[in-house]
C-alpha positions in Angstrom: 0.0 0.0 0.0 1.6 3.2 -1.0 1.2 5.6 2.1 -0.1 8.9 2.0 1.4 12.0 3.2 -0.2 15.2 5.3 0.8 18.6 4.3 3.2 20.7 6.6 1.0 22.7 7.7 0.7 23.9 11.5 -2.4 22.3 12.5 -1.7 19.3 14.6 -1.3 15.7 13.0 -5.4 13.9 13.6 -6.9 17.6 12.5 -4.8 17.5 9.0 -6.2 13.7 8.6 -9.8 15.2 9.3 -9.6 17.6 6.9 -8.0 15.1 4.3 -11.0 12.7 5.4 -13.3 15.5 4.7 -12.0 16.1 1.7 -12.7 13.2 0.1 -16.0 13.1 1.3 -16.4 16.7 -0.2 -14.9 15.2 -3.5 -17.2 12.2 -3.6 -14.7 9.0 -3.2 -17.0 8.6 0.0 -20.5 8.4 -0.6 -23.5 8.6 2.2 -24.0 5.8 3.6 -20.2 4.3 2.3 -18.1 2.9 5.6 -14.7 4.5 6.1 -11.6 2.7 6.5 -11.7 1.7 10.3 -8.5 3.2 12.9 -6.0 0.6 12.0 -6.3 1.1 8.0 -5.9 5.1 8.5 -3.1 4.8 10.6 -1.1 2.9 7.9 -2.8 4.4 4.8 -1.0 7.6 6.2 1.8 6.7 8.4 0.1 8.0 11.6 -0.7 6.2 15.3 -4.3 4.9 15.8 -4.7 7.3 18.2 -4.3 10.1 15.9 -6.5 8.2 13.8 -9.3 8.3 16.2 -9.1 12.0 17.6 -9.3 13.0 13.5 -12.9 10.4 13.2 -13.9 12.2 16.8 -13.9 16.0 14.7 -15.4 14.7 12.4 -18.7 13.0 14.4 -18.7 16.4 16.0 -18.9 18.2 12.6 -21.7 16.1 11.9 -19.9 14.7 8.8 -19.7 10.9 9.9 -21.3 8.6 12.2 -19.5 5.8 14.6 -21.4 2.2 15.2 -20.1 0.1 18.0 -18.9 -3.1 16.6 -20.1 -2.1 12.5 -17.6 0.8 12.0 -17.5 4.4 10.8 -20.0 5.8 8.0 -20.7 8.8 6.1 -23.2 10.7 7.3 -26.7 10.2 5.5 -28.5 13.8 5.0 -31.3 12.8 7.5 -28.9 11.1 9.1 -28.9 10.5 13.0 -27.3 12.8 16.2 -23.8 12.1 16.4 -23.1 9.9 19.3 -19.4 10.7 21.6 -18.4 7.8 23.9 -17.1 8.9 27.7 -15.5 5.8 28.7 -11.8 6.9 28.5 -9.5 10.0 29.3 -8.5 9.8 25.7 -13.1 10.6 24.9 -12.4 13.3 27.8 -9.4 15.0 26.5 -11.0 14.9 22.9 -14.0 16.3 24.4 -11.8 19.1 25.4 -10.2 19.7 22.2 -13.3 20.0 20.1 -15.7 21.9 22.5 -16.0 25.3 24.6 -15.5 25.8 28.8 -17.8 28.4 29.9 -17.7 29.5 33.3 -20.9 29.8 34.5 -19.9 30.4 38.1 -17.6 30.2 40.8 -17.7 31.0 44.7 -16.2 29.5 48.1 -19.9 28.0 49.8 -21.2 25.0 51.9 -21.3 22.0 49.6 -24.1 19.9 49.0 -24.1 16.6 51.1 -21.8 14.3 48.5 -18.5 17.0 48.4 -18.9 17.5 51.6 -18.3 13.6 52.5 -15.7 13.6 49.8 -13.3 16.2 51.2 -14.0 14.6 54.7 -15.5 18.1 55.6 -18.2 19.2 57.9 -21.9 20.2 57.0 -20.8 23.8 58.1 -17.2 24.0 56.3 -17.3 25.3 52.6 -15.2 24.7 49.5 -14.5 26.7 46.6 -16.4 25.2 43.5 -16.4 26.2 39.8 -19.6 26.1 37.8 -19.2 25.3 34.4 -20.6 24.5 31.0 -19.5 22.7 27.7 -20.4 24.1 24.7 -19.9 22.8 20.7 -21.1 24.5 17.7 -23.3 26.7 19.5 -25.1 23.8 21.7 -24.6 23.3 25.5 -24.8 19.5 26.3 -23.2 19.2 29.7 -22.9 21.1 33.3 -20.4 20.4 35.8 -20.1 21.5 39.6 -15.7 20.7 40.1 -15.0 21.4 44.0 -11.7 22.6 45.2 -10.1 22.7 48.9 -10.5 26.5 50.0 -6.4 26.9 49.7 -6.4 25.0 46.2 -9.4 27.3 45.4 -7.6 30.5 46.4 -5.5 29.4 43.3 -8.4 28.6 40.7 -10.0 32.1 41.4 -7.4 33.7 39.4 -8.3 31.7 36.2 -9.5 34.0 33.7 -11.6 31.7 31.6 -12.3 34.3 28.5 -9.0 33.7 28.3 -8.9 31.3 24.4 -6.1 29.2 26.1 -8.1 27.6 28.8 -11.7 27.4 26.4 -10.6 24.0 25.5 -9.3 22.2 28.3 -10.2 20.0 30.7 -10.6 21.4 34.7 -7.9 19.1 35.9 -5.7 20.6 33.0 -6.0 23.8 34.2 -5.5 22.9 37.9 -2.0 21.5 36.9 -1.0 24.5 35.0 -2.6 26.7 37.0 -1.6 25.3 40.6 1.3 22.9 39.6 -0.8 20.2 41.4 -0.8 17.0 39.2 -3.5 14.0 39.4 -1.5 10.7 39.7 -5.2 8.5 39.9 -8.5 9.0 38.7 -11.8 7.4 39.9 -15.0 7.8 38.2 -18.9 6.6 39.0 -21.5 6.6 36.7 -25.2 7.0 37.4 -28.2 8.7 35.5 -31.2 11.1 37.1 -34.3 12.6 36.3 -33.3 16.9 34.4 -34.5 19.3 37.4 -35.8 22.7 36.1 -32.1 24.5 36.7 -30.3 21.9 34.5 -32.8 22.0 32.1 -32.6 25.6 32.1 -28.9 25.4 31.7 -28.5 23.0 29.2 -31.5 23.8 27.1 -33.8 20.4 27.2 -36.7 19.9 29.8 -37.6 19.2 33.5 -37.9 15.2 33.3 -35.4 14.2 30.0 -33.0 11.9 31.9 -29.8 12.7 32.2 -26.0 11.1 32.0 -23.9 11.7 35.6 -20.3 11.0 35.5 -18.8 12.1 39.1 -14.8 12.2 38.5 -12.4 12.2 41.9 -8.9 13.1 41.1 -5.8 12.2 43.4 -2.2 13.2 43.8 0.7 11.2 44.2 -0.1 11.1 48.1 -3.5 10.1 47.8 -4.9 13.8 48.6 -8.6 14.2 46.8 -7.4 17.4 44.4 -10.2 17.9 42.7 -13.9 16.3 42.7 -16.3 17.1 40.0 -20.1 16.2 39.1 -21.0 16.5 35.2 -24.5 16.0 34.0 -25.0 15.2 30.0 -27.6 15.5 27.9 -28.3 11.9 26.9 -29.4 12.9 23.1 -25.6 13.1 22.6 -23.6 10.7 24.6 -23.4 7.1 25.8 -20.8 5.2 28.1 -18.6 2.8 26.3 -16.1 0.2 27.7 -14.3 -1.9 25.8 -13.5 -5.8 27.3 -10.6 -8.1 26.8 -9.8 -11.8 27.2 -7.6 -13.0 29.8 -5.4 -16.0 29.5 -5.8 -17.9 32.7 -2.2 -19.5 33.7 -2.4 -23.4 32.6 -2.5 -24.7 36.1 -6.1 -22.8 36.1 -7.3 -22.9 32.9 -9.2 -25.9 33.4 -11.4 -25.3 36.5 -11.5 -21.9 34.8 -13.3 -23.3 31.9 -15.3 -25.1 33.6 -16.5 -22.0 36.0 -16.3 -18.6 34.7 -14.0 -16.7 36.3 -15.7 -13.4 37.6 -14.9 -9.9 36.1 -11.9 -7.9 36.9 -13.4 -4.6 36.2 -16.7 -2.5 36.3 -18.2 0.8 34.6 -17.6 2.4 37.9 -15.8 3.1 41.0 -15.8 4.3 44.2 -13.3 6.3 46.3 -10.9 3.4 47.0 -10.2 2.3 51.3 -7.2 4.6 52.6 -7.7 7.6 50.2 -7.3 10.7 52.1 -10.1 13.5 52.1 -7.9 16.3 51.4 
């Protein structure tokens, strides 16, 4: 296969291959409805890594140009095709997320936490924490709210973060705590549950009291095991889904038999708790 080259142009590596992509959709060598050379294929066809690969197919689901199955592949978009559907089972989705969309501050204040920071931080139903409001915005649309909580000193910090500023627009919160604070999550912990839109979230996101919602609470740790930074986000489910991915094991010999013979149970789950011996912060 001869391999293709991108041009020399500025723009990082997976956002040259998007608009090569996009080009030959434009041009017609990919019709609607035609599958697209899966990760793998795109990553030798042009000399790139598989993850460049991917982050270039995630601009273009979010420019509404192609459409990801689980398990069938990647297809051009049909006119009256569906809403483009981003998977948040990974830091790599998160960090993507970042890239492609907008952080709007929506708030930010040192007050009493609701019931679960509180717990979190090991703090009193009188003590308050600094949190940061936020939204996430692309092409216009708001599709997620977050409430990120901060220690009071840690907070002293984040208050200084001028987010008009275009360099923190598209990063994550944790990224701007490290760059900002020079604190840097070693461990990350995540839970995953759903709830019924209350009349402020719908307000804030645009959809309405009742539409169920996605709720991904993320509890970062340093190196010590200090709780740096806890955050609840709330998605519109119109947009996103939860995706893990699962891999055979090979049992050592001296198992494998009663192994086959009884499943052996799993090693992982869609979501965790705050592990025993974390500290509060």
């Amino acid at each position: 296969m001869n391999t293709k080259t991108l041009g020399t142009s500025d723009k990082p590596l997976y956002l040259q291959l998007s608009d090569a992509l996009e080009q030959r959709i434009d041009e017609g060598e990919f019709q609607p409805g035609d599958k697209l050379p899966g990760d793998f294929a795109l990553s030798e066809e042009y000399g790139i890594s598989v993850i460049t690969a991917r982050a270039a197919m995630r601009v273009l689901i979010d420019k509404l140009k192609v459409v990801r199955y689980p398990g069938k592949g990647t297809f051009v978009r049909k006119p009256d095709g569906e809403t483009p559907v981003w998977g948040l089972g990974s830091m790599f989705d998160l960090v993507l997320i970042g890239l492609q969309t907008k952080l709007v501050l929506l708030d930010r204040s040192l007050s009493i936490p609701p019931a679960w920071a509180a717990k979190k931080f090991g703090r009193s139903a009188n003590s308050k924490l600094y949190v940061v409001r936020t939204a996430r915005e692309s092409q216009g649309e708001r599709f997620s709210i977050a409430d990120v909580y901060y220690h009071p000193k840690v907070g002293e910090l984040m208050d200084k973060v001028d987010f008009e500023d275009p360099a923190f627009q598209n990063q994550l919160m944790i990224t701007v705590l490290q760059e900002k604070t020079g604190i840097v999550a070693h461990e990350t912990y995540q839970t995953i549950t759903a709830e019924i839109c209350d009349e402020e979230s719908a307000k804030a996101m645009g959809v309405n009291p009742g539409d169920p919602l996605l709720v991904l609470d993320r509890d970062y740790y340093d190196e010590s095991g200090n709780l740096v930074q806890a955050a609840r986000t709330k998605y519109r489910v119109d947009h996103y889904q939860y995706r893990i991915s699962f891999s055979s094991v090979r049992p050592p010999s001296r198992l494998r038999r009663r192994t086959l013979a009884k499943p052996a149970s799993s090693a992982g789950s869609a979501s965790s708790a705050r592990p025993r011996g974390r500290k509060a912060g």
